[in-house]
C-alpha positions in Angstrom: 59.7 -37.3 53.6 59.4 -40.2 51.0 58.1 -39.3 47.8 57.4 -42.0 45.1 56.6 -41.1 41.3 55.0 -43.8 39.6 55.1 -45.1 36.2 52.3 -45.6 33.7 51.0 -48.7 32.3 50.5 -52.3 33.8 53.1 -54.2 35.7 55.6 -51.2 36.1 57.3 -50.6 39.8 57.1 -47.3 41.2 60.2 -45.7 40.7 61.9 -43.8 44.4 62.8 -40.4 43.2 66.5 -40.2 44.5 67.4 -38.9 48.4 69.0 -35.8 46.5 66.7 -35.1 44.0 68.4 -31.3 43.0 71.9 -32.5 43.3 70.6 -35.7 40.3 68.4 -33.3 38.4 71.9 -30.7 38.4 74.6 -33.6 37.8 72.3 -34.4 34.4 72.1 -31.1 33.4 75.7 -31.1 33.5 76.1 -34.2 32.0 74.3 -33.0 29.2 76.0 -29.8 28.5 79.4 -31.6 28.9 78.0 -33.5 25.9 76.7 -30.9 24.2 80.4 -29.4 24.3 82.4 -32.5 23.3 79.4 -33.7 20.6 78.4 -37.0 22.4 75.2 -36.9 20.7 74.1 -40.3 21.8 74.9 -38.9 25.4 72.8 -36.4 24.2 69.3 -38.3 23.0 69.7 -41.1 25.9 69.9 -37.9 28.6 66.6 -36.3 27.2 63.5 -36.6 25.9 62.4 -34.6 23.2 58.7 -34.8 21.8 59.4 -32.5 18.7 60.8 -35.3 16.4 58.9 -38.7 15.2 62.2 -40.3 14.4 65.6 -40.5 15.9 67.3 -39.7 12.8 65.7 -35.9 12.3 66.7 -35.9 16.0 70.0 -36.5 15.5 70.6 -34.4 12.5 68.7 -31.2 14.7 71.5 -32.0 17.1 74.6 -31.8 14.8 73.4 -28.6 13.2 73.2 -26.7 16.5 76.2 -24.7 17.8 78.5 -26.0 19.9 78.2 -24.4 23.2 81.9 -23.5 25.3 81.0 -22.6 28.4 77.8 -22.4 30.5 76.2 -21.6 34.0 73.9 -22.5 36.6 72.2 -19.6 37.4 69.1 -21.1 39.8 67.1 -24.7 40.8 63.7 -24.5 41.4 63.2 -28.0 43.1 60.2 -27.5 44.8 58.4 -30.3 43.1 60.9 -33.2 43.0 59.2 -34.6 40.2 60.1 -32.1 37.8 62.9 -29.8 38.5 63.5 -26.9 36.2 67.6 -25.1 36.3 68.3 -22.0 34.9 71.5 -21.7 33.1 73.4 -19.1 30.8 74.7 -20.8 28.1 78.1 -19.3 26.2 78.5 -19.6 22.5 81.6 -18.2 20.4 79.6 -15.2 19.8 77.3 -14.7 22.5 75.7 -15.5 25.2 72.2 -16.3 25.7 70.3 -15.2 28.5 68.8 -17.0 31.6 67.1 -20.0 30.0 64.7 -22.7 31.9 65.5 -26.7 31.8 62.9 -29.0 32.7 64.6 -32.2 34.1 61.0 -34.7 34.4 62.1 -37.9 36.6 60.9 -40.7 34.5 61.5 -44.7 34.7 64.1 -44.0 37.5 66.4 -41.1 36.1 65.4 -37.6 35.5 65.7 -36.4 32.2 65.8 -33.4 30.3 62.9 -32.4 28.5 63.2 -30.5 25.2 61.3 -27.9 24.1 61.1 -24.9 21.2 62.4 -21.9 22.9 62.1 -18.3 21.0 65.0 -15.7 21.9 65.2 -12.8 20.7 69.5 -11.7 20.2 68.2 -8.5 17.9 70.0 -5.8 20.0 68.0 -3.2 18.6 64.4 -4.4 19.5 62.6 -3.5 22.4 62.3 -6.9 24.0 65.9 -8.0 23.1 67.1 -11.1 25.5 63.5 -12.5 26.3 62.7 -15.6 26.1 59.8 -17.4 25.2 58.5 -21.5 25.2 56.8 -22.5 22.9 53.9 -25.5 24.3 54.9 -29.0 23.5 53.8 -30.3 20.9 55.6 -32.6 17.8 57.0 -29.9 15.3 56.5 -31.0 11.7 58.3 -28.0 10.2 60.9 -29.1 11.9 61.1 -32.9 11.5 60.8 -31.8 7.9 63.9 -29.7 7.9 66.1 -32.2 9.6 65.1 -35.9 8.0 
């Protein structure tokens, strides 16, 4: 089966989703969190997309403030629409580690990318729904372009 995803806008070529489309989705996934770990933040931005910010430079300042993450996990692929994968991974931080969390990785103009997105977790060990997660809809965050110009 042949599955094309198409661009938007005028004179722009469909773009083939890849013959693997998990194994790409996964490999820039772990692209990402190898840059994550190392601080490639240009890695980073070009590898995902992220609607929250209206300019790079908030962007990039978000990024450096977040924690570096050592180690993380691949728990599950859900890659039954090609188009837009979603991996679940644990991600390990010095001190802790956050539960099961979904990616989105959306294949646009050729290359799938990851798409960013508020996610609420709750790490207060005492309360009742400790370790669930929550995502927030997309939409452009002005408190926090604010806090990171």
């Amino acid at each position: 089966m042949t599955v094309i995803a198409t661009g938007f806008g005028g004179d722009k070529e469909p773009y083939k989703l890849p013959d693997k489309p998990k194994e790409a989705a996964v490999s820039t996934f772990s692209e990402y969190m190898n840059a994550s770990m190392s601080h490639d933040y240009d890695k980073m931005i070009s590898l995902s997309d992220d609607y929250r910010f209206k300019t790079e430079r908030a962007r990039l300042s978000f990024l450096k403030a977040q924690g570096t993450p050592l180690d993380y996990r691949i728990v599950s692929v859900d890659d039954s629409n090609p188009s837009k994968i979603v991996v679940s991974s644990i991600t390990k931080y010095e001190d802790m580690e956050l539960p099961p969390i979904k990616h989105i990785f959306a294949f646009e103009e050729g290359k799938y990318q990851l798409r960013m997105r508020n996610v609420v977790i709750n790490m207060i060990p005492s309360s009742p729904d400790y370790r669930t997660v929550e995502y927030e809809p997309e939409k452009v965050d002005n408190i926090l372009e604010d806090n990171f110009k």
